[in-house]
N, C-alpha and C positions, 0 to 999 in steps of 0.2 A: 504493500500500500504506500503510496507515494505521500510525503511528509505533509503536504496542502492538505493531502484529505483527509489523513488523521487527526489533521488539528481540527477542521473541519466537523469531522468525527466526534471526538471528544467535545469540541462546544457544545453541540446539538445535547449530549448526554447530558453535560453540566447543567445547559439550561432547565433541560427538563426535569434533572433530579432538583433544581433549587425551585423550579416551580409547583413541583409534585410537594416538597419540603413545606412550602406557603400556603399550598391548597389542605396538603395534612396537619396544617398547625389549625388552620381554621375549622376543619373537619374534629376537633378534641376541645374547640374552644366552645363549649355549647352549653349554655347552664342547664342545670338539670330538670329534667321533664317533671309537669306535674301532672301526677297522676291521679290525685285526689284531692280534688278541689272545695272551694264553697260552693262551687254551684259547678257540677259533675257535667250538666247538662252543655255546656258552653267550651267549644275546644276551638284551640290554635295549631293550627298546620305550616307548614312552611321553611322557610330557610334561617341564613346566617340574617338576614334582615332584623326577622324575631330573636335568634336562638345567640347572637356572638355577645350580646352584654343584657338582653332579656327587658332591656329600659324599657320598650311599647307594652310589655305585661306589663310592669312594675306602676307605672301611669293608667292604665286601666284599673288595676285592681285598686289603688288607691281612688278613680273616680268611681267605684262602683261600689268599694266600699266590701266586695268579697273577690275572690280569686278563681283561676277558669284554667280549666285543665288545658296543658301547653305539650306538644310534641314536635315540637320546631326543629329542627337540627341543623347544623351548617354544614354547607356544602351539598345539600341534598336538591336533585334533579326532582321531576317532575314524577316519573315511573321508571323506576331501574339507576342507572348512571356507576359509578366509582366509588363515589359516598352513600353509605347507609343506616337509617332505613331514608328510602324516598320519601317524597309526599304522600303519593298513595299508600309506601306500607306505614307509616304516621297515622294514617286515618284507620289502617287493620288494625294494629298495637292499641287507637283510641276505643274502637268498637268493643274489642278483646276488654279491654277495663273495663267499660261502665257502658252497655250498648245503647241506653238512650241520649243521643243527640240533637238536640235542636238547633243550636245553633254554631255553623262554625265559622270563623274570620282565619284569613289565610291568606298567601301567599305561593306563586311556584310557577316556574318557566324559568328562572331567569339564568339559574346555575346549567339551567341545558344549553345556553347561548355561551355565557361565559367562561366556564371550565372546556369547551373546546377551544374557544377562541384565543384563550391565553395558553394553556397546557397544550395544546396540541396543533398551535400555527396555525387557527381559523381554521379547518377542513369546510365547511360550512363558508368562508367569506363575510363572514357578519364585519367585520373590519368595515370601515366608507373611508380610506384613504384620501389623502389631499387629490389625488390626480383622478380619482372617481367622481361620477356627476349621480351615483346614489346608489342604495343597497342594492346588493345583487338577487339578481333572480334563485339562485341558488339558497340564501339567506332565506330569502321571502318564503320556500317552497320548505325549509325546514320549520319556520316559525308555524305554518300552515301546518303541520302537524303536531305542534305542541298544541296548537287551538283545537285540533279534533282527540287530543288524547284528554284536555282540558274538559271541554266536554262533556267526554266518556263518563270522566271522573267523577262530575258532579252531577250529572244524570244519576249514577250511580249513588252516589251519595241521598239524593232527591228521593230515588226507590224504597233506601233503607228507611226514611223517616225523619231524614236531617230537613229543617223547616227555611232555615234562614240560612245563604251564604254573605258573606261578605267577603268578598274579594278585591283583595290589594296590591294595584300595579307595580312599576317600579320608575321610580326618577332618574333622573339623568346622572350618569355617572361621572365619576372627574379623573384627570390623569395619578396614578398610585402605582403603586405592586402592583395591585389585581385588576386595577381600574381603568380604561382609557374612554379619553370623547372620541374615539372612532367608531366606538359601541353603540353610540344613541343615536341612531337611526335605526337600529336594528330593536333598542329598547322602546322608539315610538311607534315602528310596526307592531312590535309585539303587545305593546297596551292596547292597541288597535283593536288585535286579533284575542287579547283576553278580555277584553269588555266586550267583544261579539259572543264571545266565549260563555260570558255570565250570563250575558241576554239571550243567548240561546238554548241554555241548560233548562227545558221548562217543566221536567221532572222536581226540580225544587220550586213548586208552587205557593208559596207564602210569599216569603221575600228575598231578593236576592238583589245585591249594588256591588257595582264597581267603581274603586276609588285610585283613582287618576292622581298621583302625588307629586307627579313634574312641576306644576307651577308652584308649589308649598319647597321643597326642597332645594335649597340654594348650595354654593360650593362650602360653605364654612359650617353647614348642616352634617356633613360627610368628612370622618375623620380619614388621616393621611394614607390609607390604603387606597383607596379612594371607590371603594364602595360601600360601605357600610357605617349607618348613621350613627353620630356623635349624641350625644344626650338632647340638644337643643334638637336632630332630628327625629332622635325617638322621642321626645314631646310632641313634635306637630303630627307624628303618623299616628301617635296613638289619638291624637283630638280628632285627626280625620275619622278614625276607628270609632272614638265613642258619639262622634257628630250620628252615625247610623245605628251604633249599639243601643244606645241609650233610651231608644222607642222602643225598642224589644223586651221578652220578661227576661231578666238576670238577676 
């Protein structure tokens, strides 16, 4: 092997082992799940958004005055991925504990976009580069399956008994470790396609909203990795949260 392409070689590895490294520190940084709450009835799904410093439970439970069963994890995909459990096995492990659900608030899409796009060079393209005129078809046509597994999901959810969703997009990310503005094009497709997502699930017939967070979340909202919210932004996601919670019984 000729000296260029080992070095070559060896980058590729290094990156990937320090990137694998960042994704698995965040994948352990996840506060612990609750499983039995004041109010059993009321669960949280989702990502590192909810799960890396727990701040959107902690301001709920203080406005609500009890606490809500939480199975968030970071680094968790949508259905399957690297990190586990997923969203959807969050909602089997939820079921598994206490089956009656009524209402859940969540999150999920966003680590299917972002842990390829950083660990593994875009395969997907979700990147919009300076010399590109917009997301790629290829992007588009993935996101387009998160929205039919989305769906699936809460259709399914809908069937079991679960009454109310709330569902929480994702804001614009900023440059970080984990984070690039090359991303958010592919994050405003994707809120596109998860608020069609929530309007279309109509197996959850009671209530169901999706909450669009891009214009509330600003750059100093998002600590230095540069996607995941600092306290100041886990205050305004949870007020977003309890602006729709709070008509509900909890």
């Amino acid at each position: 092997m000729k000296k260029t392409a080992l070095k070559s070689k060896c980058f590729t590895i290094a990156l990937v082992a320090l990137l694998s490294i960042a994704f698995g520190a965040c994948s352990l940084i996840t506060k612990p799940y609750i499983t039995n709450a004041g109010n059993n009835k009321i669960v949280n799904l989702g990502d590192s958004i909810f799960a890396l410093s727990g701040g959107i439970s902690d301001y709920l439970h203080s406005y609500a005055g009890k606490t809500f069963r939480r199975y968030a994890t970071s680094g968790a995909e949508l259905n399957g991925g690297i990190i586990q459990p997923s969203v959807a096995s969050q909602y089997a492990m939820a079921k598994a504990d206490y089956a009656t659900i009524d209402t859940i608030f969540m999150d999920g899409g966003g680590n299917d976009i972002l842990i390829p796009a950083t660990m593994y060079f875009d395969p997907y393209n979700c990147k919009v580069d300076w010399w590109e005129s917009g997301l790629s078809s290829k992007c588009k046509s993935f996101i387009d399956d998160i929205y039919v597994e989305t769906v699936t999901m809460l259709n399914q959810m809908g069937r079991d008994g679960v009454k109310n969703i709330i569902f929480q997009g994702y804001y614009n990310i900023k440059n970080g470790l984990l984070g690039t503005t090359a991303l958010n094009q592919a994050v405003a497709y994707g809120d596109t396609k998860l608020a069609l997502a929530v309007q279309n699930a109509t197996a959850v017939n009671n209530y169901r909203v999706f909450i669009d967070p891009r214009s509330s979340i600003t750059n100093s909202d998002i600590i230095i990795d540069g996607v995941h919210p600092a306290d100041s932004g886990s205050k305004k996601l949870a007020g977003l949260i309890w602006n729709k919670l709070k008509y509900l019984p909890y």
